[in-house]
N, C-alpha and C positions, 0 to 999 in steps of 0.2 A: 772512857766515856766518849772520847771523842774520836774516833776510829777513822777518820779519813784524812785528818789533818796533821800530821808529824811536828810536835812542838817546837815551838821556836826557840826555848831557852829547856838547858839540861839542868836547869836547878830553878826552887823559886827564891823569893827574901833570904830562907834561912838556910841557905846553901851558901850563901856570902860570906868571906872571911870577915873576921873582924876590922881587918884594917879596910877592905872595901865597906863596911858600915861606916867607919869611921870619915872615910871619904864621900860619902854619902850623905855623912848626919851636916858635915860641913857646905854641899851644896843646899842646903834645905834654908827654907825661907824666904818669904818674900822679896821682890825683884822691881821695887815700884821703877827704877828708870827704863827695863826693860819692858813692863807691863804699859806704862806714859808712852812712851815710842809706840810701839805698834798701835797704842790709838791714833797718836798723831800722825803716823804715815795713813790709816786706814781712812781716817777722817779728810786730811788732804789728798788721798787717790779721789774720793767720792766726790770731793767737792771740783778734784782737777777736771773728770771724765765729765763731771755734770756739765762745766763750762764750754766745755772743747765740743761736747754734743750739741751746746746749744747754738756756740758757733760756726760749727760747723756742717750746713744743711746737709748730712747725707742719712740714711735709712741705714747703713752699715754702723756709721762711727756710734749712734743710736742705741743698733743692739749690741756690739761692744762694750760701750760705757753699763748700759743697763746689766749686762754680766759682771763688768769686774767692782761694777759699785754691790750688785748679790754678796761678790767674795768677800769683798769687805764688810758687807752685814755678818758675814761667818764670822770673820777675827771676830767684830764687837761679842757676837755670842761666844766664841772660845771666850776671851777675855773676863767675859759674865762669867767662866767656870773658874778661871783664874782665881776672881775675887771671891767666890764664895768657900775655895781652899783660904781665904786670908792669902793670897800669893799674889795681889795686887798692890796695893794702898793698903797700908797698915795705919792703927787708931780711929781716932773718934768722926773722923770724916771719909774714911776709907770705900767705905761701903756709898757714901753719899754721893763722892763724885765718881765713884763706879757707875750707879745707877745712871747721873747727868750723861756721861758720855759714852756709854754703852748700853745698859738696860733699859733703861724708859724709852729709847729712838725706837727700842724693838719689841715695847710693848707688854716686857715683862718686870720683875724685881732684883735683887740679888738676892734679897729672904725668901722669895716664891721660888727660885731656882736651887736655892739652897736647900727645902725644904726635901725637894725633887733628890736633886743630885746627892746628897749626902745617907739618904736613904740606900739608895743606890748603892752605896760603898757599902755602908754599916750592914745591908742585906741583901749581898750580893749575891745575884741568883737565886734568889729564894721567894716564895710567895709573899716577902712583903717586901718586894725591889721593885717600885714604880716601875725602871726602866725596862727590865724584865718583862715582868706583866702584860707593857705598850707593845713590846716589841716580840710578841708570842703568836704562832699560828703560821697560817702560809705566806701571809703579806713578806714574814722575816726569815723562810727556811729555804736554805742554800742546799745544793743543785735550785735551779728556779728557774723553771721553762720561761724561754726568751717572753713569748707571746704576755706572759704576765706581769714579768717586769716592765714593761713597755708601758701598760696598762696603768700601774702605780707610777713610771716616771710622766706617763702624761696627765696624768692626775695633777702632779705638783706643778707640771707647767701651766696648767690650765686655771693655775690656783684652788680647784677643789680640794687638797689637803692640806692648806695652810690653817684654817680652826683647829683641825686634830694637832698638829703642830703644834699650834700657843698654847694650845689646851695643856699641853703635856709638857710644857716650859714652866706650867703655872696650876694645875690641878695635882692636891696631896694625895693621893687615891688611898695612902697607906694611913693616913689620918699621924704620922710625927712629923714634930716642930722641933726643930733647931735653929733657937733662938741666937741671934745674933748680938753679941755684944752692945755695939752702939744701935738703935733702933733709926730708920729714917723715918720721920714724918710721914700721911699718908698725905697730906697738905701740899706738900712741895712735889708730890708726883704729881697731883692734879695742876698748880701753878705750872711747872716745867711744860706740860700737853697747852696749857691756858696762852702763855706765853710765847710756845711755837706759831699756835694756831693764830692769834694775833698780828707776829710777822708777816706769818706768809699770807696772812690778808691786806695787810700795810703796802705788801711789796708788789701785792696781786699777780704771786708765784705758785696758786694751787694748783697749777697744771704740771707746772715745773716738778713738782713734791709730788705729784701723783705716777708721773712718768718715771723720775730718773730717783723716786726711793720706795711707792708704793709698791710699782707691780714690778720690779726686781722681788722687794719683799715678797710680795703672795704666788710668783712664780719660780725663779732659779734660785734662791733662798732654801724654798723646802726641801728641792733637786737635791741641793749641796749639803743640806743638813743627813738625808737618806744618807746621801753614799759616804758621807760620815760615820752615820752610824752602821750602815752594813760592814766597814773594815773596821769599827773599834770594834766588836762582839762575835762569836757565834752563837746566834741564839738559840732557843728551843734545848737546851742544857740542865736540866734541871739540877742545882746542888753544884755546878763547874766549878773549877778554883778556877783561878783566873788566868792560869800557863794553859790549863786546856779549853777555852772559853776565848782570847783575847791572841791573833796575831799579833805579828810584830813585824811591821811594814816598813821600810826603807825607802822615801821620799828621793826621789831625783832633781838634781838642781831647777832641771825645765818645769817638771808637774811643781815643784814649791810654789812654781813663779804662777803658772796658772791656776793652781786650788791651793794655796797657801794653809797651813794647819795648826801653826805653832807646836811642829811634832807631837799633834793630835795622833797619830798615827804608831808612835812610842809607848803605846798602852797599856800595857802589862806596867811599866813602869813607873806609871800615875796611880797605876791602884798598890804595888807596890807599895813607892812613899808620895801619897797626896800632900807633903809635904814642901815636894822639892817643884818648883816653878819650870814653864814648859822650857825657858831659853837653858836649863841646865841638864834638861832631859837626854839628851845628846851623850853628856859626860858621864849619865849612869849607866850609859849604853856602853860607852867604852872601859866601864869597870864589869859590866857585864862579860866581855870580850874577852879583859884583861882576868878576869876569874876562870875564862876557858866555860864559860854556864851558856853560847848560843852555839845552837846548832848545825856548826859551821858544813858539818858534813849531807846537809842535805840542797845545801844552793845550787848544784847544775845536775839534780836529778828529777826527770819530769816524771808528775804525779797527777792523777787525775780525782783529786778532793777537792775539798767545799771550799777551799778557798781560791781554787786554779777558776772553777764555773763561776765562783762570784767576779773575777777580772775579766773572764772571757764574757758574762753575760753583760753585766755593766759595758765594756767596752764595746760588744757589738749595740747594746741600744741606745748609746748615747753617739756612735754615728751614724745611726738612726735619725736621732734630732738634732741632727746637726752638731753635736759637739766634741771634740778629740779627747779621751780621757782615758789614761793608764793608772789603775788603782797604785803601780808601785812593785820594787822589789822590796819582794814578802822571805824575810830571814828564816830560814827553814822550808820554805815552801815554795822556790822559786819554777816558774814553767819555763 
């Protein structure tokens, strides 16, 4: 089905020995200290950059902070995905303070994303996969003449695809509901927005909040969330499993540190077991190794497929706009 890209891994799930299940089934399950952490560093970068920009009059430190406070709207949206595997906060408030410090800053739910996302798994690749559907046609099909992509990443900086965006964070298009255990109030979302908006009139900070979290949001937000999803997927696949559908990308210390993921980029592995939390995804990568199932024997052979033109197109248009960005070494598929 998928003829240009050489699979990343020689086997899927059930190619796993049983003792690699069994080490498997043990990393599975929620990770609340590890899922708390990357809020609280994400929250204290956002609130550090905000300060240091405002004390610091320059046009530079500015657009700096305005980028790495973006990145950290990604974690909170990773994180969102987190909680809606239940691989966040577990019980009856789980989902509550999910939404407090991640979902509601960005406008969506964990039920409305849940509805999204889990579709997604359960109808993967099929005409009733949300993400699928969104992400169908030329906007999302690799080889992708420079001139176009250019077009769509200057869309998102311009803010003109940020609607489509939330939209697609927050619109069931496939019409199922997966009901959430505990429910949150619809009360307490409108309080939490009631309550912001209150402050930052108290403190007479609307400029501040429009600067250094809106237009991150409506601009290098969407940026970051595209080329997110261009390296989680190949799209336009109708029917893929998800070994021919989903690289598998190897993160460099440097790119962690500038577009951090939560081995978002380990994806085969997530839909594997949506079970098992992003900080362990790593470890099923090395039972992956350890089973002999990636395909070691294609890393220093250059290949001219869809996933070589999706790092060379990306990379030349984003120092285009100014920004340095290495999609990653892609397992199986390295240039």
């Amino acid at each position: 089905m998928n003829s240009y890209l050489p699979l990343a891994l020689l086997g899927e799930k059930k190619s796993l020995s049983a003792q690699a299940h069994s080490d498997i089934q043990n990393l599975s399950g929620a990770r609340p200290k590890a899922f708390l952490l990357q809020a609280f560093y994400a929250w204290s970068l956002i609130i550090t950059m905000t300060i240091l920009a405002l004390k610091v009059d320059s046009i530079w430190i500015s657009i700096l902070a305005i980028f790495i406070i973006a990145t950290r709207q990604n974690i909170l949206a990773l994180l969102v995905h987190e909680q809606v595997h239940f691989l966040g906060v577990r019980g009856e408030y789980g989902d509550l303070i999910s939404n407090l410090i991640a979902a509601y800053p960005l406008g969506i739910t964990v039920q409305d994303y849940a509805n999204i996302h889990l579709s997604h798994h359960k109808y993967y690749f099929t005409d009733k996969d949300p993400d699928f559907l969104r992400k169908s046609g030329v906007d999302w099909t690799f080889p992708m003449p420079l001139g176009h992509l250019l077009k769509l990443l200057a869309s998102d900086l311009l803010g003109l695809s940020f609607i489509k965006l939330l939209k697609g964070k927050r619109l069931n298009t496939v019409g199922v509901n997966f009901k959430r255990p505990y429910q949150t109030s619809k009360w307490i979302r409108l309080f939490f927005y009631l309550v912001t908006a209150s402050l930052l009139s108290y403190a007479g900070i609307w400029d501040v909040f429009l600067i250094y979290w809106i237009l991150p949001f409506i601009t290098i937000f969407p940026l970051i969330v595209r080329l997110g999803a261009i390296t989680e997927h190949i799209y336009n696949l109708p029917r893929a499993t998800v070994n021919q559908s989903s690289p598998l990308i190897i993160l460099s210390w440097w790119e962690k540190l500038i577009l951090p993921n939560l081995n978002f980029s380990l994806h085969p592995y997530h839909h594997y077991f949506p079970g098992v939390a992003f900080c362990n995804l790593p470890k099923v990568h090395k039972i992956f190794q350890k089973e002999k199932l990636i395909n070691e024997n294609q890393k220093n052979i250059k290949q001219k497929n869809i996933e070589v033109s999706k790092q060379k197109t990306i990379r030349n248009a984003l120092l285009f706009c100014g920004f340095i960005f290495f999609v990653g070494k892609t397992e199986g598929n390295l240039n």
